[in-house]
N, C-alpha and C positions, 0 to 999 in steps of 0.2 A: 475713519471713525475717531471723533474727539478721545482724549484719553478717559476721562468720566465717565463719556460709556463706556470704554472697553473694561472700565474695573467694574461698573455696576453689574456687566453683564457675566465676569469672571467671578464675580464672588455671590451670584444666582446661579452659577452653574453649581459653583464648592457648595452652595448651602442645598438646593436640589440632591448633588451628589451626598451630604451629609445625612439627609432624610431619609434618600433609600438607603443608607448604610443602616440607621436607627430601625424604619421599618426593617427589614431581612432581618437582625436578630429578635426584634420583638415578636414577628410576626412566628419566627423560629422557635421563640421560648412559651406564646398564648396561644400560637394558633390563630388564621384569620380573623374567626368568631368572637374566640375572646379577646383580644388587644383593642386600644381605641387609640384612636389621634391624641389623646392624652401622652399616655405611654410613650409612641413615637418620639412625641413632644422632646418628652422626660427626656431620652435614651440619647436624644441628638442634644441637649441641651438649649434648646430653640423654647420658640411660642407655641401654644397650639394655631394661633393666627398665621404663621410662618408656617405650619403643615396645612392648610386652609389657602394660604395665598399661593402655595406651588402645584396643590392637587386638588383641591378642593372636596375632596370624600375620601373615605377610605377605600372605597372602591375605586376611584379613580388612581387611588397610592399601589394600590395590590397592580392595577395594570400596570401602571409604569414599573413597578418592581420585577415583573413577569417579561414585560417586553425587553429590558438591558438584558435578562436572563436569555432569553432565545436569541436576541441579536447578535448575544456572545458566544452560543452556541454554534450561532450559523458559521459565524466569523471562524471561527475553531475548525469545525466538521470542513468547512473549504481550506483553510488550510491544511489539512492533511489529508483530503482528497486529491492522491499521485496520478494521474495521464500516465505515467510512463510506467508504471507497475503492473503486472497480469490484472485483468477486467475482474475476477472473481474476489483477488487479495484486497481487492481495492479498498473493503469495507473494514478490513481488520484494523486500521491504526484507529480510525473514528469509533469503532463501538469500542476498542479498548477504554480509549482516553474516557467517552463517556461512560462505563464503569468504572476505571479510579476514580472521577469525581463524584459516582454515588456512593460507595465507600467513603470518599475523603471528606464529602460535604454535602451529605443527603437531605441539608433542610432548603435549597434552591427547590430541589422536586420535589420536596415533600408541599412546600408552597404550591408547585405548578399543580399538583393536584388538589388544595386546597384550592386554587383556582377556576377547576373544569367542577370542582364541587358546586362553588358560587354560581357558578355561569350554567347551570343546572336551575334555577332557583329565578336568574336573570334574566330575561332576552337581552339586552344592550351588553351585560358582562359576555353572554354565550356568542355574541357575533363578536367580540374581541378576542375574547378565546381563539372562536374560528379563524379567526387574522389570524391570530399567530402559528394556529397551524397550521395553517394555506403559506406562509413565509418558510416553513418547515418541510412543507409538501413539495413547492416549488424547487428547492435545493436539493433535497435528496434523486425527484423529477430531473434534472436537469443532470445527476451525478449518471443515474440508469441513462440518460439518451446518448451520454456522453461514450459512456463504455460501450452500448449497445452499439453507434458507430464504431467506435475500434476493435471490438469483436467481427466486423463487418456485416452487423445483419442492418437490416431498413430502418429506419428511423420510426417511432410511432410514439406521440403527444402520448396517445390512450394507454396504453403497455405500461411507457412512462411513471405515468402519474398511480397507473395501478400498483404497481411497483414502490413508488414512495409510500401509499398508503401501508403497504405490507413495511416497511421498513422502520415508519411512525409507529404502525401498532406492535412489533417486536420491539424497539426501545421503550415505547413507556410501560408497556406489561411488565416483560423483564426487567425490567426499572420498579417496578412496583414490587415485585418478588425477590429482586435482590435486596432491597433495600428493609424491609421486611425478615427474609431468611435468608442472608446471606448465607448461612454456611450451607445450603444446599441448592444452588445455583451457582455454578462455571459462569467465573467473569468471562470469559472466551464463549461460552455458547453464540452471545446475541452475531458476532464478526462472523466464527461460524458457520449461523444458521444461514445470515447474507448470503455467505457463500456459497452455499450450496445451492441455494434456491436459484441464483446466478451461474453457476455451471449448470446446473439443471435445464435452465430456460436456454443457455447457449448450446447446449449440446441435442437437444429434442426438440422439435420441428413443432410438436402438440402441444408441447407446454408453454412452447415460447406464443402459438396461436391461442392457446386459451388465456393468455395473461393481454392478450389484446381485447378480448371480450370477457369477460370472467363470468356472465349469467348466461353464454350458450354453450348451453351442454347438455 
């Protein structure tokens, strides 16, 4: 690549990257609703043309702001997803870590919920949404098939994915109540609850079959 491009295309990344930096506090201090590509503008020191020529809406800004958010989440949650550690412990370094960050810096998910807000309102916001949870669904999916082989039971897509869905909807609930009332939600419950539901399912023959079908009963 000529050298020309490779700085035009290095200093669209820096100003990209600069944008989402401006949107996340703005978006942190008004709220999706209230902020405008103005503001962004303002916060990054840019155009409003320059928040226009990288996103082109403010809805298109909030997704990209949302997706480096889960991207970085996933990236995270696989790294400290251990193979070699007991099948049940497995969940406790990842739901930790994601509770100090909702203590440390609860306006990323305070976003993502203003997000599943929007995407209520949207059909094209609501299938972007759904992206990002299906990228969510998949990893978590893929952590249960993994252990469920090293526990030695059968492999099962269906179990699987059932499985991640329980595991999404314990993070972001929990996520919503700690962040909310922390003083009366144990950062340790969400690892925990994993856990047990996970010794649960490997120890009992019925639980682990109704997590394969979950409407026959």
């Amino acid at each position: 690549m000529p050298r020309g491009e490779f700085d035009r295309s290095a200093r669209k990344a820096a100003t990209r990257a600069k944008l989402l930096q401006a949107a996340a506090t703005v978006y942190a201090a008004h709220g999706f609703a209230g902020a405008t590509l103005d503001d962004v503008a303002e916060e990054a020191g840019l155009t409003k043309g320059a928040v226009y020529g990288h996103f082109g809406s403010k809805d298109n800004l909030l997704v990209a702001l949302m997706e480096e958010y889960l991207a970085a989440e996933i990236a995270e949650q696989v790294a400290l997803f251990d193979r070699d550690e007991t099948t049940w412990k497995r969940p406790l370094a990842g739901s930790d870590q994601w509770m100090r960050e909702l203590d440390e810096a609860p306006e990323a998910f305070r976003l993502l919920i203003e997000f599943w807000l929007a995407a209520g309102r949207d059909e094209q916001l609501r299938e972007r949404f759904a992206a990002g949870l299906e990228a969510l669904r998949m990893t978590f999916a893929q952590f249960a098939s993994e252990s469920r082989t090293d526990a030695g039971m059968e492999k099962s897509p269906q179990a699987a994915r059932h499985f991640a869905n329980v595991m999404l909807g314990l993070s972001m609930g929990l996520g919503l109540i700690r962040v909310a009332d922390r003083a009366h939600l144990s950062s340790g419950l969400l690892g925990t609850a994993m856990s047990v539901l996970i010794r649960a399912a490997e120890r009992d023959e019925e639980l682990c079959a109704a997590m394969e079908d979950p409407d026959a009963r």
